[in-house]
C-alpha positions in Angstrom: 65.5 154.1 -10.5 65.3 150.4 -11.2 66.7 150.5 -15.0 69.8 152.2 -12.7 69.5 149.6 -10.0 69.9 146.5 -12.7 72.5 148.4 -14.5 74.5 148.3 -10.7 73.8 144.4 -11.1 74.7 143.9 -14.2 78.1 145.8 -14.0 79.0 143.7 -10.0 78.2 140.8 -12.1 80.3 140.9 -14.9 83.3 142.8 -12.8 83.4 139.4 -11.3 83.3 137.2 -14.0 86.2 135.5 -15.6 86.5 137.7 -18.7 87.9 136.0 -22.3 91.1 136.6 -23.2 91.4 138.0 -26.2 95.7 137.6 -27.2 97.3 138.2 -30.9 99.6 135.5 -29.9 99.3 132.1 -28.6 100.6 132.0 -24.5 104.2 130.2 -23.5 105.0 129.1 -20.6 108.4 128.2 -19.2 108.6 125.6 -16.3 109.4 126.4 -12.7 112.6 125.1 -11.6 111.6 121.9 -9.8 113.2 123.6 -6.3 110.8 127.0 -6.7 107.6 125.1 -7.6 105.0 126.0 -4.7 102.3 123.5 -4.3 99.4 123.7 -6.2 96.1 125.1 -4.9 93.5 122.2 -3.6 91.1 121.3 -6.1 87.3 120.1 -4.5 84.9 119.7 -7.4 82.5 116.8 -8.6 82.5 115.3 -12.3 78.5 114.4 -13.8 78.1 111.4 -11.5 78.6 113.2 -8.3 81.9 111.7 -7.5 84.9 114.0 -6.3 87.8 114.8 -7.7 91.3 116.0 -5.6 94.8 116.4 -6.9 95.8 113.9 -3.7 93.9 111.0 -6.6 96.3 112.4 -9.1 99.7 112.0 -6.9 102.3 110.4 -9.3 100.8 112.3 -12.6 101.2 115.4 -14.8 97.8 117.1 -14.5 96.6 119.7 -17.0 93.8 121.9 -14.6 92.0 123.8 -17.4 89.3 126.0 -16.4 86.7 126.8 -19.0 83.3 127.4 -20.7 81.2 126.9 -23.7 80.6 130.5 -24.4 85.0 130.7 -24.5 86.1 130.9 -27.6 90.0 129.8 -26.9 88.4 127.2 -24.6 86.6 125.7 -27.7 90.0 125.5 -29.3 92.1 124.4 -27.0 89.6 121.2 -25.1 90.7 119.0 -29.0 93.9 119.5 -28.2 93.7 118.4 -24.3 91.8 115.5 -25.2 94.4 114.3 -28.1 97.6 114.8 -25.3 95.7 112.8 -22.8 94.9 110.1 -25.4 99.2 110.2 -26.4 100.4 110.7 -23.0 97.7 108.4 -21.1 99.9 105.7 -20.4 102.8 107.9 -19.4 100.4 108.6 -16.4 99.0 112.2 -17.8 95.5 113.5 -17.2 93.2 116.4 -17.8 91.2 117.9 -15.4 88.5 120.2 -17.0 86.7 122.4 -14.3 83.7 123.9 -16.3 82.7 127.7 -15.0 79.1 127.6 -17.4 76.9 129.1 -14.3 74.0 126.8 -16.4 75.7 123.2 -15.4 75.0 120.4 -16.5 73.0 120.8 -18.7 74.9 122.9 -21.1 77.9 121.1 -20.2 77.1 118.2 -21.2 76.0 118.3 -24.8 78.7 120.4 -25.4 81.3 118.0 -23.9 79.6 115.1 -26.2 79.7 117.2 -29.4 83.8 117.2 -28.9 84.0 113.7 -27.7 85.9 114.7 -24.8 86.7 111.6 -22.6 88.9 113.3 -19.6 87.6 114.3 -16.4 85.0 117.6 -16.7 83.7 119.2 -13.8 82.0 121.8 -12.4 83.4 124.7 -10.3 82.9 124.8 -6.8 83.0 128.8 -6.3 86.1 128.2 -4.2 88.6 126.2 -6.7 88.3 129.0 -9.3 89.2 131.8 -6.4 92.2 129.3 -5.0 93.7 129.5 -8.6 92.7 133.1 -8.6 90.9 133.0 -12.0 90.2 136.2 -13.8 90.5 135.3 -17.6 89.9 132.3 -19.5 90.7 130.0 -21.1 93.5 129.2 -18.3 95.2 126.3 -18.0 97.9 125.2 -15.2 100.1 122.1 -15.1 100.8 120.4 -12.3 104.0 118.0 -11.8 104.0 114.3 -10.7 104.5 115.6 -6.5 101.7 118.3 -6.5 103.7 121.2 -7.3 102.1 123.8 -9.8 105.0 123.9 -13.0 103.9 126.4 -15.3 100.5 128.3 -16.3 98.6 129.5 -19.3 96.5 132.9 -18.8 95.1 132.6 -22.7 94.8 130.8 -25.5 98.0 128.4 -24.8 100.6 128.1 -27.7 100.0 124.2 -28.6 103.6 123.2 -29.3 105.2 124.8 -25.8 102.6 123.3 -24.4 103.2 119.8 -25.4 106.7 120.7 -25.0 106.3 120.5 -21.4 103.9 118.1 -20.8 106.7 115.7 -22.0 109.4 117.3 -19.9 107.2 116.9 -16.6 106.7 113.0 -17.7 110.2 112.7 -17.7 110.8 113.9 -14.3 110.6 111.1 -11.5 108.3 111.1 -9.0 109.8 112.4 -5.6 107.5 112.4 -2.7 105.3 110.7 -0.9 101.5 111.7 -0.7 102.5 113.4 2.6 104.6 115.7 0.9 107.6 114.7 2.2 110.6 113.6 0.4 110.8 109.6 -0.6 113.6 107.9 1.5 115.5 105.2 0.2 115.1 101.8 2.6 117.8 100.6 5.0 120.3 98.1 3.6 119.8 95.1 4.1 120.7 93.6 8.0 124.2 92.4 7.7 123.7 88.3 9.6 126.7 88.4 11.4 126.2 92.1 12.9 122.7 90.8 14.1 124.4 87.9 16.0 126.5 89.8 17.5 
């Protein structure tokens, strides 16, 4: 009976795990029109130090959520590449958020994020960040434009060039709301003297 009782754990355990993709061909992506972009699920994790991090911090950049492990082969492949477009795209206000889903933390985070030098925000998941983006495979990766809004998303090993492809065309777009969401309005014109006087 137990031998049939862990098998029952085992299975419930790996049913709701985020399972590898395993794809012949490297994922596109094509960008959602800037008008049918929906806002992009809330983000409520904490990097090594303990401090938060929230897309609301992020307001005015192109982030790159990717959601990975060690044990992800894709992952392993893809976390050079995020560190060399943050490093080209840096000053273009660009960022990577990595949310981490090792169930050992830290502590195998870590080396692992040292042995690749990576210098962009890792974290660990939350339980709940992974379920708002609805995460079932991995590597996954989701970009998110300059106002919040989710742009385009990679279930799989992402196809390097598309992806760079639109990083670059999100940095190009201008910023169009303010951090309550709403849209930027221009300021009144100036107040004409003589109008005042009158």
């Amino acid at each position: 009976m137990a031998p049939r009782i862990a098998q029952m754990f085992l299975f419930l355990f790996l049913a709701n795990c985020p399972r590898p993709v395993i794809a012949a061909d490297p994922v596109r992506a094509v960008l959602t029109p800037r008008s049918e972009r929906p806002a992009a699920p809330a983000i409520s994790v904490k990097d090594r130090a303990g401090k938060s991090i929230s897309l609301i911090s992020y307001r005015g950049n192109v982030i790159l959520v990717d959601f990975w492990a060690t044990w992800c082969g894709g992952c392993k492949q893809e976390l050079p590449w995020f560190q060399e477009f943050e490093t080209t795209y840096r000053r273009r206000k660009f960022a990577v958020v990595a949310v981490s889903m090792d169930e050992g933390g830290w502590p195998i985070v870590t080396p692992f994020v040292e042995s690749l030098k990576l210098a962009f925000k890792v974290a660990l998941d939350d339980g709940e960040t992974s379920k708002r983006y609805e995460l079932k495979e991995m590597p996954a990766a989701f970009l998110i434009d300059r106002d919040g809004r989710l742009a385009a998303k990679y279930v799989g090993m992402a196809d390097r060039d598309n992806l760079d492809a639109n990083i670059r065309a999100l940095l190009s777009e201008r910023h169009q709301s303010t951090g309550s969401g709403r849209a930027r309005r221009s300021p009144p014109p100036p107040l004409n003297r003589q109008s005042a006087i009158k």
